[in-house]
C-alpha positions in Angstrom: 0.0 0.0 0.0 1.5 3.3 -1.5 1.0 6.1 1.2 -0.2 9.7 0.3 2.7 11.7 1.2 0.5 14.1 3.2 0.4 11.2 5.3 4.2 10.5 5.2 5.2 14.0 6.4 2.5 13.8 9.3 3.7 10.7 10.2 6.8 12.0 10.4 5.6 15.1 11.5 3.2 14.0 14.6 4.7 10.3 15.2 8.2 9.5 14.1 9.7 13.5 15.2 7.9 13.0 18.8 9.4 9.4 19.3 12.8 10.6 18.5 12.5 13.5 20.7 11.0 11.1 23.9 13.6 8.6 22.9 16.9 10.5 22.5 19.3 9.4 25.5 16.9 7.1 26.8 16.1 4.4 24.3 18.8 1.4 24.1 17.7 -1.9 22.3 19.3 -5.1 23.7 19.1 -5.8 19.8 22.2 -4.0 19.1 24.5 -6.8 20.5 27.8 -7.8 19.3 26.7 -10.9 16.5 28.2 -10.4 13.6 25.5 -11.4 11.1 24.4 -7.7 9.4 20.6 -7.0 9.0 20.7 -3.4 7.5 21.4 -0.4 6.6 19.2 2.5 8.0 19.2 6.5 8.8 21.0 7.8 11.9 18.3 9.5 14.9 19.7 11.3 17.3 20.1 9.0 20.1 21.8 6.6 18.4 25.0 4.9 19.1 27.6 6.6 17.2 29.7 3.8 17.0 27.4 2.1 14.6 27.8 4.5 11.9 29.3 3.1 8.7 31.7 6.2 7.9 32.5 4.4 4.5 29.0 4.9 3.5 29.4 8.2 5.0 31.9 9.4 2.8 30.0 8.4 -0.8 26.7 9.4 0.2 27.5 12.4 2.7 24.5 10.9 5.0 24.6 8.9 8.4 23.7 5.5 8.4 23.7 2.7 11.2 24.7 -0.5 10.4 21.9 -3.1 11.9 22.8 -6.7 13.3 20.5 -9.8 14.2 20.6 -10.5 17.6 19.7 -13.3 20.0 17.8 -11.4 22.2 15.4 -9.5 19.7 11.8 -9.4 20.4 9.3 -9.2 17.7 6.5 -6.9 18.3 2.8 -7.9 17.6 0.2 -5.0 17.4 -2.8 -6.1 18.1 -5.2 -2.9 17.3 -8.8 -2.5 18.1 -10.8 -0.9 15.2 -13.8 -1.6 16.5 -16.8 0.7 16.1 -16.3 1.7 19.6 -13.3 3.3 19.0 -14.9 5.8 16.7 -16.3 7.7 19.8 -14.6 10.7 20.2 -11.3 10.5 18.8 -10.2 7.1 20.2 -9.3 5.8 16.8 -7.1 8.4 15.9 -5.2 8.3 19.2 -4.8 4.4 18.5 -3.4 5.3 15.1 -0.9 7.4 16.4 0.1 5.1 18.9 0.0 2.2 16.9 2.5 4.1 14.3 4.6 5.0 17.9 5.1 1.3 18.7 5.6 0.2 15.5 8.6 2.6 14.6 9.7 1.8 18.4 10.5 -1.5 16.9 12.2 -0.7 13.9 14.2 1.5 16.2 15.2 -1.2 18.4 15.8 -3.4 15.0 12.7 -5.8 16.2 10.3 -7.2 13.8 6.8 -6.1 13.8 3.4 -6.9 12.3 -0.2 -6.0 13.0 -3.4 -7.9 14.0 -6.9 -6.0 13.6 -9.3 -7.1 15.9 -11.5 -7.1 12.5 -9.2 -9.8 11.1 -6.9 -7.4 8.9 -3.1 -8.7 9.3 0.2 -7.9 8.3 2.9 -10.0 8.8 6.3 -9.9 10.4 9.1 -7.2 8.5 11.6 -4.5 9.5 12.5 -1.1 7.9 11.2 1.9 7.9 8.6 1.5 5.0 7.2 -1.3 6.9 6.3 0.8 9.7 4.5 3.4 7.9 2.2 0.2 6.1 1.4 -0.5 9.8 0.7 3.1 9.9 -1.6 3.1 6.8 -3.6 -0.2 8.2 -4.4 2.0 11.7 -5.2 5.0 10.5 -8.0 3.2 8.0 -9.9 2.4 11.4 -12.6 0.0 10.1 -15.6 0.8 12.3 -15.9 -2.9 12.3 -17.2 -5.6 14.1 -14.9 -7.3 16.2 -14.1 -10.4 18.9 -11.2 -10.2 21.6 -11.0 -13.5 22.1 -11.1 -14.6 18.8 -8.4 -12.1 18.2 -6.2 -13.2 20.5 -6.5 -17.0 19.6 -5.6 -15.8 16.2 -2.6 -13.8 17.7 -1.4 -16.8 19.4 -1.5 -18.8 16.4 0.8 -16.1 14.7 3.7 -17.1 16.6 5.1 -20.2 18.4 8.0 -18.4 19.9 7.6 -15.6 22.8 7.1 -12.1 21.1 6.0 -8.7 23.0 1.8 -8.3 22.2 1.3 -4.7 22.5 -2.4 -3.9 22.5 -4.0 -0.5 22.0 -7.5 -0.6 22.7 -10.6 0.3 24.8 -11.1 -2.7 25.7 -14.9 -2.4 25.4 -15.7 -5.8 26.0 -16.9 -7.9 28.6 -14.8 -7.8 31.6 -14.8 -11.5 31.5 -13.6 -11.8 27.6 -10.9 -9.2 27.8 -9.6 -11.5 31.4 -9.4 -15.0 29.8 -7.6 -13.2 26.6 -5.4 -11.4 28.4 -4.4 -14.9 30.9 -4.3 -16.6 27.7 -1.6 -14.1 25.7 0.1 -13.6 28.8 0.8 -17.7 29.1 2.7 -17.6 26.7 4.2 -13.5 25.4 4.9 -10.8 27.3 2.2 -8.4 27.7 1.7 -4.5 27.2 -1.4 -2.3 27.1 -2.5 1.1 26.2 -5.9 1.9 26.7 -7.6 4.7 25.0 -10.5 6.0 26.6 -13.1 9.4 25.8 -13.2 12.1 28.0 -17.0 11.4 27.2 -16.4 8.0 29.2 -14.1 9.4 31.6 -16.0 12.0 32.8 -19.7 10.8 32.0 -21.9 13.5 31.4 -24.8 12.1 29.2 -27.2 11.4 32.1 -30.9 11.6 31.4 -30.2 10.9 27.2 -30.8 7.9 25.2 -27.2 6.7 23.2 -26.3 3.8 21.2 -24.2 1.1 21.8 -21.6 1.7 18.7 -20.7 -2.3 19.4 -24.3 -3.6 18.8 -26.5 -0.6 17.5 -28.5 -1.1 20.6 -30.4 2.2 21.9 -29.3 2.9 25.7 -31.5 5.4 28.3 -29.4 6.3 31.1 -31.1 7.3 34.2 -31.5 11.3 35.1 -29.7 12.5 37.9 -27.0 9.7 37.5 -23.6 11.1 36.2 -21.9 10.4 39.6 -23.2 6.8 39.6 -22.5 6.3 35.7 -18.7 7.7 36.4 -18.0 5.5 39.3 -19.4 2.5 37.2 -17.0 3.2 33.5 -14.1 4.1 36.0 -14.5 0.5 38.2 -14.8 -1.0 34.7 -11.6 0.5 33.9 -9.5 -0.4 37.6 -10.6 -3.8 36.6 -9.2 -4.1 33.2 -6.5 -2.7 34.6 -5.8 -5.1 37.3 -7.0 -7.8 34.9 -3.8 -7.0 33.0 -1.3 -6.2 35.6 -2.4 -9.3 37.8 -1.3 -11.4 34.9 2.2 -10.0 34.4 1.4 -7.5 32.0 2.4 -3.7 31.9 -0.2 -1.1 31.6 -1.0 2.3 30.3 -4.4 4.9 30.4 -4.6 7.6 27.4 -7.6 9.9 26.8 -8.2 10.6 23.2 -8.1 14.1 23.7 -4.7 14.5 25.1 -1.4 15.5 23.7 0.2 13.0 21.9 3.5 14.0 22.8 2.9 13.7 26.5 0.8 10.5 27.0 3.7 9.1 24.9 6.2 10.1 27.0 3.6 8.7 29.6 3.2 5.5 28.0 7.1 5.2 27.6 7.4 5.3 31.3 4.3 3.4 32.5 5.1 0.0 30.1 8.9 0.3 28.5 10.8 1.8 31.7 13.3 -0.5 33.1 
């Protein structure tokens, strides 16, 4: 899938530019061992280790590039992304997409594999370089509005891969409590787990009492009681503690995002909630 490059400069505009900048000094891939079998070529970021920089290439092209090994201790990333209908509401999808192109280019900075799951069935497999993370890009900011199983999903994402990989979900979770726990036990079994859950400010802090909505899931038509925003709040935010704990009872690392933040900070955020040391 050819990009529009309108999309290509805000991707590297709004995604790639904010990554480098939360990265620099920080970010350090245990993929950048000392095997000596060569992977690739690709551009210097500042934050790099000089001391990968191929000056012969350097001096015929006058631009930076790293040289990229295979290493043992690489970890593949699988995305799994929710496009769901839900995530239509207020923004959420976009947010995704933005993270989803985050973690993606993540990987290719760490010289990891990634590919992408939909939770409608949409999948991209395995590959490295740079114009495989803006394909992943491409896939998440389509959004679907579609319908979608978690459990399925994951089944599907355990399938993928026999050997342990990092499943990075970005999702908001809006599925029974009970679904999203036995998928999250059963990914967590056997891959290491991370999470980054986009909710609305709409859901956050409820404010709809007394109106009729629609499920976005099912098309179902939903009165919610007057008087009831305090109850209503206390009810999406429990929902939330418990996927939550759901997730970090089983080993997994967690992250909260509303859709109406800045980027740039809940990344920095997210950097520090699930890929500190």
């Amino acid at each position: 899938m050819r990009l529009p490059p309108e999309v290509i400069n805000e991707f590297e505009l709004r995604v790639k530019g904010v990554v480098d900048g939360v990265l620099v000094g920080k970010f350090r891939s245990r993929s950048f061992g000392g095997s000596p079998e060569f992977a690739e070529y690709r551009p210097y970021n500042p934050g790099d280790d000089p001391r990968r920089i191929d000056w012969k290439v350097y001096a015929r092209s006058r631009r930076l590039f790293l040289k990229v090994f295979f290493h043992e201790s690489e970890i593949p990333l699988l995305l799994l992304y929710d496009d769901s209908r839900s995530m239509t509401y207020q923004g959420k999808d976009r947010m995704a997409a933005l993270f989803g192109g985050a973690l993606a280019y993540m990987a290719y900075r760490g010289n990891n594999a990634v590919s992408l799951l939909t939770l409608s069935g949409r999948y991209v497999p395995p590959g490295r370089g740079y114009a495989h993370v803006l394909r992943i890009y491409g896939e998440c900011i389509k959004g679907e509005g579609a319908t979608s199983h978690f459990r399925k999903s994951v089944l599907r994402a355990l399938a993928a891969s026999r050997k342990r990989i990092l499943v990075a979900i970005v999702s908001d979770f809006a599925f029974p409590l009970k679904e999203v726990e036995v998928g999250i036990n059963l990914l967590a079994r056997h891959h290491e787990v991370v999470a980054v859950h986009v909710v609305a400010p709409g859901e956050w802090n409820f404010s709809d009492d007394g109106r009729v909505l629609v499920d976005l899931e099912t098309g179902e038509r939903l009165s919610v009681p007057p008087n009831s925003r305090s109850i209503q709040r206390a009810r999406i935010r429990g929902w939330i503690s418990s996927v939550r704990r759901a997730i970090v009872e089983m080993g997994g690392r967690y992250s909260l995002v509303l859709s109406d933040e800045d980027f740039s900070d809940a990344l920095r955020r997210v950097v520090g909630d699930i890929f500190a040391v």
